[in-house]
TORZA-739075 format. One record per residue: residue in one letter; z, y, x of N, C-alpha, C, CB in turn. Coordinates in nm, 4 decimals. Each point is the difference from the previous one (the first is absolute). Glycine has a CB too. Example, Ala and Ser with C-alpha at 12.3 -4.5 7.8 and 13.67 -1.06 7.14 Angstrom:
BEGIN
   kolmar       n_c3       n_c2       n_c1      ca_c3      ca_c2      ca_c1       c_c3       c_c2       c_c1      cb_c3      cb_c2      cb_c1
        A     0.7800    -0.5690     1.3190     0.0000     0.1190    -0.0890     0.0000     0.1200     0.0900     0.1246    -0.1173    -0.1892
        S    -0.1966     0.2223     0.1542     0.0060     0.1190     0.0820     0.0730     0.1090    -0.0770    -0.2145    -0.0628     0.1184
This chain:
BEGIN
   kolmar       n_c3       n_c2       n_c1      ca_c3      ca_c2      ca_c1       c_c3       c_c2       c_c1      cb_c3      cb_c2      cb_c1
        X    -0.5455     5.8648     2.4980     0.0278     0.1233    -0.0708    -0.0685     0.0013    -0.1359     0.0241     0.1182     0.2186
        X    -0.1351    -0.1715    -0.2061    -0.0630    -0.0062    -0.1762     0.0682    -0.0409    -0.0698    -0.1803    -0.0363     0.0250
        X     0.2090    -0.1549    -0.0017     0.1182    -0.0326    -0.0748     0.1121     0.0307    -0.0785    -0.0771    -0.0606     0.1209
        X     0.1283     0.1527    -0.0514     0.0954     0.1244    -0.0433    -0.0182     0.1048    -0.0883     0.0447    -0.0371     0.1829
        X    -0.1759     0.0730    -0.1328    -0.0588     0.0900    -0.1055    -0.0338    -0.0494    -0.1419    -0.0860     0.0994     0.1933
        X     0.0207    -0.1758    -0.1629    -0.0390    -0.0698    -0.1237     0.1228    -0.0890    -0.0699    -0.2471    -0.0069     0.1077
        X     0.3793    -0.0089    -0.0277     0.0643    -0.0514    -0.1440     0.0927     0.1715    -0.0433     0.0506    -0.3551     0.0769
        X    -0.0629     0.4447    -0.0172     0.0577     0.1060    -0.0564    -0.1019     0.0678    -0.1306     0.1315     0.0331     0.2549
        X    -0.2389    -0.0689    -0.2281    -0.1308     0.0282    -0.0691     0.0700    -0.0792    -0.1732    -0.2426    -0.0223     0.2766
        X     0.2187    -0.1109    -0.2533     0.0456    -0.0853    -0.0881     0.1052     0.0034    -0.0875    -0.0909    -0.0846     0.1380
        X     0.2106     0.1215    -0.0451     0.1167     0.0115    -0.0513     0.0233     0.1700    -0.0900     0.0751    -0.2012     0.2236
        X    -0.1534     0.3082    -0.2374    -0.0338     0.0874    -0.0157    -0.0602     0.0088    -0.1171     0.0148     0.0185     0.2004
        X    -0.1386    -0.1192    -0.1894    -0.0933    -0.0528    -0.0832     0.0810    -0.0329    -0.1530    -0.1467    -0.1017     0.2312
        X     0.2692    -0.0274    -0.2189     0.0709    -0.0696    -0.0740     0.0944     0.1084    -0.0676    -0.0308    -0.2194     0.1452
        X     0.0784     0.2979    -0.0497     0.0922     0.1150    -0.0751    -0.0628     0.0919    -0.1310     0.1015     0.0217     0.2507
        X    -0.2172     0.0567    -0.1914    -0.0679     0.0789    -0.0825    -0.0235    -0.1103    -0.1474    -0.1233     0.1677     0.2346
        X     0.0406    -0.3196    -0.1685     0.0100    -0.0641    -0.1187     0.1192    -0.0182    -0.1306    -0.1417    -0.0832     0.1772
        X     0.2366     0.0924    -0.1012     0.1308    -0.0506    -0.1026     0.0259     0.0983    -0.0436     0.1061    -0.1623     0.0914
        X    -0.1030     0.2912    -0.0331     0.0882     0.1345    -0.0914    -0.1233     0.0039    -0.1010     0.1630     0.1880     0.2023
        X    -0.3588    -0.1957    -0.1567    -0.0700     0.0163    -0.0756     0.0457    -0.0663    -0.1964    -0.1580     0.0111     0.2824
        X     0.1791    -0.1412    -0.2318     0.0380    -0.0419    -0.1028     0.1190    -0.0037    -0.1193    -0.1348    -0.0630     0.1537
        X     0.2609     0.1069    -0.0604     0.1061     0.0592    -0.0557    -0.0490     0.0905    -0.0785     0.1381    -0.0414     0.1622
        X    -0.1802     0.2017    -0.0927    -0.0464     0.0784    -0.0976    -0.0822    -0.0181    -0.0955     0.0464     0.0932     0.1341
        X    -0.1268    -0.2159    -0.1101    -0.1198    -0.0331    -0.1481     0.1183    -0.0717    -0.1067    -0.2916    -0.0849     0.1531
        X     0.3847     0.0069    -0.1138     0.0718    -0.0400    -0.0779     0.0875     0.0963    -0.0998    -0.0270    -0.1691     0.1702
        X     0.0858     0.2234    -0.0897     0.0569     0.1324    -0.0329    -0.0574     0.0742    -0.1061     0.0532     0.0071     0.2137
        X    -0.1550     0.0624    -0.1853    -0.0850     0.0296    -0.1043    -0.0378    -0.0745    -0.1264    -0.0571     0.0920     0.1790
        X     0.0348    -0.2049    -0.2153    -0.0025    -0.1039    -0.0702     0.0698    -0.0024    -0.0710    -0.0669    -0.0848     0.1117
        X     0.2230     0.0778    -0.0454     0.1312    -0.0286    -0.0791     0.0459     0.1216    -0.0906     0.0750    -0.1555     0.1953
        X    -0.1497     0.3018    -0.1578     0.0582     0.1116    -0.0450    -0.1406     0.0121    -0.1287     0.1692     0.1253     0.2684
        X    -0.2567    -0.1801    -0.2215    -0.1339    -0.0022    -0.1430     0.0536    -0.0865    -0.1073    -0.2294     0.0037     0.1524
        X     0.2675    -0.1418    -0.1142    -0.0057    -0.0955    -0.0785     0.1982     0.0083    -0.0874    -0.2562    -0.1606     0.2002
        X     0.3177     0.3172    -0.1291     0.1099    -0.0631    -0.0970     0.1415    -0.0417     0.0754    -0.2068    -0.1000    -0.1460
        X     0.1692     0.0327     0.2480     0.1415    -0.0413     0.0816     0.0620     0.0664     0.0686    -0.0632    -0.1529     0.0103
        X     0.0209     0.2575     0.0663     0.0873     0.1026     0.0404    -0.0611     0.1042    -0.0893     0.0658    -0.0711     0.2502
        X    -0.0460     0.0995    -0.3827     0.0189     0.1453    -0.0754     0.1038     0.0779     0.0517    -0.0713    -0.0888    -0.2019
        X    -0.0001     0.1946     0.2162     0.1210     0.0849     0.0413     0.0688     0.0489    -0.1098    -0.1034     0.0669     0.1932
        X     0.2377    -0.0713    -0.2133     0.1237     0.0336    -0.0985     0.0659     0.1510     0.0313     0.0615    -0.2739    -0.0082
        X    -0.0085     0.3067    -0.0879    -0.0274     0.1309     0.0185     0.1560     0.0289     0.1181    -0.1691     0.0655    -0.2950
        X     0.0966     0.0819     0.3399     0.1290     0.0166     0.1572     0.1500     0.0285    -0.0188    -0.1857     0.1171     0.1253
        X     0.2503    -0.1813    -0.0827     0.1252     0.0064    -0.0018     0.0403     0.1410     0.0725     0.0132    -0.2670    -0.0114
        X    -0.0462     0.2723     0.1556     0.0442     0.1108     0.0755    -0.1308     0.0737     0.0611     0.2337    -0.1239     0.0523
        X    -0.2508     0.2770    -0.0092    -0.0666     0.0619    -0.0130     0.0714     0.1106     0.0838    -0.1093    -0.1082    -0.2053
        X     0.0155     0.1112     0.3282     0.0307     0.1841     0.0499    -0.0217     0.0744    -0.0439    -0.0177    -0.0085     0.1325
        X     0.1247     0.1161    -0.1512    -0.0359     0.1329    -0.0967    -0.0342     0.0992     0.1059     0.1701    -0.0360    -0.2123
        X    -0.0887     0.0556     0.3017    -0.0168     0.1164     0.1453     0.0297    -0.0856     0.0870     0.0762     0.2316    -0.0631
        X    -0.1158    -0.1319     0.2048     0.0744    -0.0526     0.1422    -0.0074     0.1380     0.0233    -0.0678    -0.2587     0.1025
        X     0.2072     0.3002    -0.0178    -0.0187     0.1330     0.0767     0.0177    -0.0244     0.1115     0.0595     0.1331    -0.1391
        X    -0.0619    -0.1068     0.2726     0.0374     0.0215     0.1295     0.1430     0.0507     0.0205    -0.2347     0.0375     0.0350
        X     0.3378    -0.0843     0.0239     0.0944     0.0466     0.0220     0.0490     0.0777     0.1914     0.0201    -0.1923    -0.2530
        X    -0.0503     0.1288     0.3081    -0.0579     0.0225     0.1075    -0.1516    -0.1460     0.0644     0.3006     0.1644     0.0310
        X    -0.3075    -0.1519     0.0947    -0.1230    -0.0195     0.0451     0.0359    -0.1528    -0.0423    -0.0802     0.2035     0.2043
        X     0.2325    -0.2996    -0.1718     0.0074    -0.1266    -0.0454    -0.0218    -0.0242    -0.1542     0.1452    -0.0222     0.1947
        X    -0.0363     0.0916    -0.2730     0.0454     0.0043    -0.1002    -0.0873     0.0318    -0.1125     0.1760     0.0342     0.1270
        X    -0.1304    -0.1340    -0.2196    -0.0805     0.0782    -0.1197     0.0747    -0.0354    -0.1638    -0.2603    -0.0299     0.1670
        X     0.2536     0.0971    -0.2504     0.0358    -0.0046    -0.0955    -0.0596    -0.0683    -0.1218     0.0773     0.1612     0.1175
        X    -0.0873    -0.2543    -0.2126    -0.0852    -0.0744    -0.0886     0.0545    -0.0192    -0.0984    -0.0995    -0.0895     0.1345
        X     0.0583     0.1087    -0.2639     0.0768     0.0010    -0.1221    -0.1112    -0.1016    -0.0546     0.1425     0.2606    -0.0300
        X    -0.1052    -0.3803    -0.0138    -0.0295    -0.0717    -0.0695     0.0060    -0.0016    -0.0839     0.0085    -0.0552     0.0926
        X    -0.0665     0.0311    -0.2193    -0.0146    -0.0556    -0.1648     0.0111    -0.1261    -0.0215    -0.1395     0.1503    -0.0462
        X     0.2401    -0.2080     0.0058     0.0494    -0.0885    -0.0428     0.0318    -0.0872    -0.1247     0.0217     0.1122     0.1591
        X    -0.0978    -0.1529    -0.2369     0.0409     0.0120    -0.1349     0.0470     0.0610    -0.1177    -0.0096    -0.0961     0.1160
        X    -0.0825     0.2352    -0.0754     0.0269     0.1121    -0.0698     0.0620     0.1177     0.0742     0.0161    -0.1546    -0.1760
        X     0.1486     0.0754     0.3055     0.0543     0.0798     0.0277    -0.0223     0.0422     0.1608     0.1332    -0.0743    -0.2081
        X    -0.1008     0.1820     0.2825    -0.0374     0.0539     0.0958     0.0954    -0.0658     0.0706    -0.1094     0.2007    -0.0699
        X     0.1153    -0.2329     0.1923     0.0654    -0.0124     0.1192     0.0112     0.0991     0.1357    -0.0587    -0.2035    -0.1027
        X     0.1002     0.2412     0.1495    -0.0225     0.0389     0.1960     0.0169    -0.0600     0.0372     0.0382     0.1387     0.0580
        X    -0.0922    -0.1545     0.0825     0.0175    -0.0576     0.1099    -0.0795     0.0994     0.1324     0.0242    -0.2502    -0.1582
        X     0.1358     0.2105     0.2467    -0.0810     0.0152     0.1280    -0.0638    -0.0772     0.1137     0.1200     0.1337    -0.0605
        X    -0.2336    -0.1043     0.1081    -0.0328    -0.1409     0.1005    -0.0408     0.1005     0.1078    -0.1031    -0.2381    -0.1617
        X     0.0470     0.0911     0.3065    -0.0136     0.0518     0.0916     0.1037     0.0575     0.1178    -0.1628     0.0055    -0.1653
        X     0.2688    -0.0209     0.1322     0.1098     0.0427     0.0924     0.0220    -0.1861     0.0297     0.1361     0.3040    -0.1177
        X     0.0112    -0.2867     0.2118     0.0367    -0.1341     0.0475     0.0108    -0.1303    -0.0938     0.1135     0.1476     0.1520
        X    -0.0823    -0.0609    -0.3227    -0.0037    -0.1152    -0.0983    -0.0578     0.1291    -0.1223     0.2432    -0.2338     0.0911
        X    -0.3076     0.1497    -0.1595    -0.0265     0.0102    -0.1627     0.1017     0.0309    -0.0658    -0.1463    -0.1484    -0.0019
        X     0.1502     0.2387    -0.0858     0.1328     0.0522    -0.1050    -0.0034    -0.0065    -0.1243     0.0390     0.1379     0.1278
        X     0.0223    -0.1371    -0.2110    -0.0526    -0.0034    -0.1308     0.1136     0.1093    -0.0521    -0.1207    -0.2728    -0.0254
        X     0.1428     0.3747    -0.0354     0.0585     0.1387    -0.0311     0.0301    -0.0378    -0.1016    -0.1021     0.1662     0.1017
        X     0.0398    -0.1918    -0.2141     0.0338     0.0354    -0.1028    -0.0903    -0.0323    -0.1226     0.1137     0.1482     0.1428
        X    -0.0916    -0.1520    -0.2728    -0.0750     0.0468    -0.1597    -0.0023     0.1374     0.0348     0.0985    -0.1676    -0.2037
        X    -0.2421     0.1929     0.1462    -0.0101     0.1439    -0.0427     0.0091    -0.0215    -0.1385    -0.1412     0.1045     0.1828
């Protein structure tokens, strides 16, 4: 039973290590320049509740507004505002 423990220990160990380092990388890449963030294309403006599934979301889009509905059986897209 230790055995076990100890490679779940390990294997645990190795995980935390790798995301550790992703995120140091990550960080790095956004200091040094390589992932700059560019400015946002799309942007939530509202969400309302339509009922308890449903909800309503108007996106900003390159200036221009969109709807959409989500949360029901499929995603919708309505319209330009």
């Amino acid at each position: 039973m230790n055995g076990a423990v100890g490679q779940w220990v390990s294997a645990a160990a190795a995980l935390a290590l790798v995301l550790g380092l992703i995120w140091i990388v990550a960080r790095l890449a956004r200091r040094g320049g390589l992932a700059a963030p560019g400015p946002r294309r799309i942007r939530v403006v509202e969400t309302t509740p339509i009922d308890t599934r449903r909800r309503a979301v108007i996106l900003r889009v390159d200036g221009r507004d969109a709807l959409f509905v989500t949360g029901g059986p499929q995603d919708c897209f309505v319209g330009w505002l």
